[in-house]
N, C-alpha and C positions, 0 to 999 in steps of 0.2 A: 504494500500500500504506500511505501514510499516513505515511510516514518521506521527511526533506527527501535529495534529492539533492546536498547541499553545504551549508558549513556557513556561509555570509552569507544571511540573512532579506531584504536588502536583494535579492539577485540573483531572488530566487523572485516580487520585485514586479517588475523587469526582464521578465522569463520570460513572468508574466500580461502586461504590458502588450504584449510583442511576439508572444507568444499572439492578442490581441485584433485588433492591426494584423494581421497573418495571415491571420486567420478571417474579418475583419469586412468585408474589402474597402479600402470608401468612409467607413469610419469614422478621426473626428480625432482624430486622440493624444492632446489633452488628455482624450476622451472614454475611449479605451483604458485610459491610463492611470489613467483613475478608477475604469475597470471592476476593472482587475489590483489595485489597492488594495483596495476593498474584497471582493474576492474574499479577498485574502489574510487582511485583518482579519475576514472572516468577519463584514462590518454585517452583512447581511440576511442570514445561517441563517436555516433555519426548524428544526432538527433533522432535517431526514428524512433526513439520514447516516447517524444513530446507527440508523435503523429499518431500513435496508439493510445486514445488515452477513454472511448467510449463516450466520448461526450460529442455534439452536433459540435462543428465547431467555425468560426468565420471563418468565408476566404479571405487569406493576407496575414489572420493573427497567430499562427502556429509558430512557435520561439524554438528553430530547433539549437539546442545548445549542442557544440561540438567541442569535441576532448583536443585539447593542447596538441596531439599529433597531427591533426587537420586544419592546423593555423601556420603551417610552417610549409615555407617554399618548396616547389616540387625540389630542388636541388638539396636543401637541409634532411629531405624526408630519406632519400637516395643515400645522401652522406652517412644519415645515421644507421640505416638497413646494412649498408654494405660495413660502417663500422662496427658493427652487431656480428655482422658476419667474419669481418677480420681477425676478432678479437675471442668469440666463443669459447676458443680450446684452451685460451690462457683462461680465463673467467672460469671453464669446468673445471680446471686443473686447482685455482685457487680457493673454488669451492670447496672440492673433494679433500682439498688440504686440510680446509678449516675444519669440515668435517672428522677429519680424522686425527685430529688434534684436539677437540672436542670432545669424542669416544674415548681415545688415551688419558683426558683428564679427569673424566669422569671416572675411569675405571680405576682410576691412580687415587681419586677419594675412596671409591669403593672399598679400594684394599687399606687405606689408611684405617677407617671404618674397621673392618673385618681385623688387622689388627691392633687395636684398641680394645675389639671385643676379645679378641685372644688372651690377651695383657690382662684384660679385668677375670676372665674364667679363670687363666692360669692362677692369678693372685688366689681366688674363692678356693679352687684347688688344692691349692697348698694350706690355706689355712684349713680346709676338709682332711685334710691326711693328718694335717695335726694334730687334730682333736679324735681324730681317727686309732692317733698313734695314742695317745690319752687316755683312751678307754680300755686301752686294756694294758695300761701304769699301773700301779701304786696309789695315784693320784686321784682314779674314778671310786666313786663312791659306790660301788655296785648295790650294796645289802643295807637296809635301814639301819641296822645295828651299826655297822660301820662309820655309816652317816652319822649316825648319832654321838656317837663316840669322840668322831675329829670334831665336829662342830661345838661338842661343847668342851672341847679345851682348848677351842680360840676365843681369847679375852677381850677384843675389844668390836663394837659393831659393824667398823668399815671394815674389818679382816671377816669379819662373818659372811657382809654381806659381799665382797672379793671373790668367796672363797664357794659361795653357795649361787653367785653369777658364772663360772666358772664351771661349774657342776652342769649348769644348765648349757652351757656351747657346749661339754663334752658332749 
């Protein structure tokens, strides 16, 4: 209807470019997203919107607006086609660069990621084996009787309560 669904201009380039990957198949994003671009900017109008529009309408008053590509001299238009075309395979190549230098940084957080979570298991690990190693010390309180016994021949509160937190990691 002609009225944007949200209010970032930025998301409506989004929209066309994953519009284009959608429709297009086998088509490159760089490609895609060139389409959604000037789709949005409306280069290449030619007006025939404004002549579609269902309404009876005056001869003379039809506004057709035309896209920035159709204001430029047949020579500039040429220029620019054939510099499109000059240039393609460095432009793919730079693409495909950035792309994959993109890939490799993400994957390079990934494993950052991945070890960090390593570093933090191993740590929990070791302190598992510890307490692991603990229970079957001297140190574990297995029998109430036991328990009972060491706990009250510690004298002051903070060694009780040390001693009976302590108990409970084992």
């Amino acid at each position: 209807m002609g009225i944007m669904s949200h209010n970032s201009i930025s998301e409506s380039n989004h929209a066309a470019a994953t519009f284009s990957l959608k429709t297009g198949g086998t088509i490159r994003i760089d490609h895609s997203c060139a389409e959604g671009q000037t789709q949005m900017n409306k280069d290449f109008n030619r007006g025939h919107m404004a002549m579609v529009t269902g309404k009876v309408s005056t001869p003379g008053t039809v506004d057709l607006v035309q896209g920035t590509y159709h204001h430029l001299c047949e020579e500039l238009k040429e220029s620019l086609v054939e510099a499109a075309r000059k240039n393609v395979k460095q432009t793919r190549k730079w693409f495909d660069d950035a792309m994959k230098n993109q890939r490799e940084k993400r994957q390079r957080v990934e494993e950052i990621a991945m070890e960090r979570k390593l570093d933090a298991a191993m740590e929990n690990f070791i302190v598992a084996i510890y307490f692991w190693e603990q229970y079957d010390s001297p140190r574990c309180w297995k029998t109430v009787e036991k328990a009972t016994s060491i706990y009250r021949k510690l004298n002051t509160p903070t060694a009780k309560l040390r001693a009976v937190k302590e108990q409970i990691l084992i």
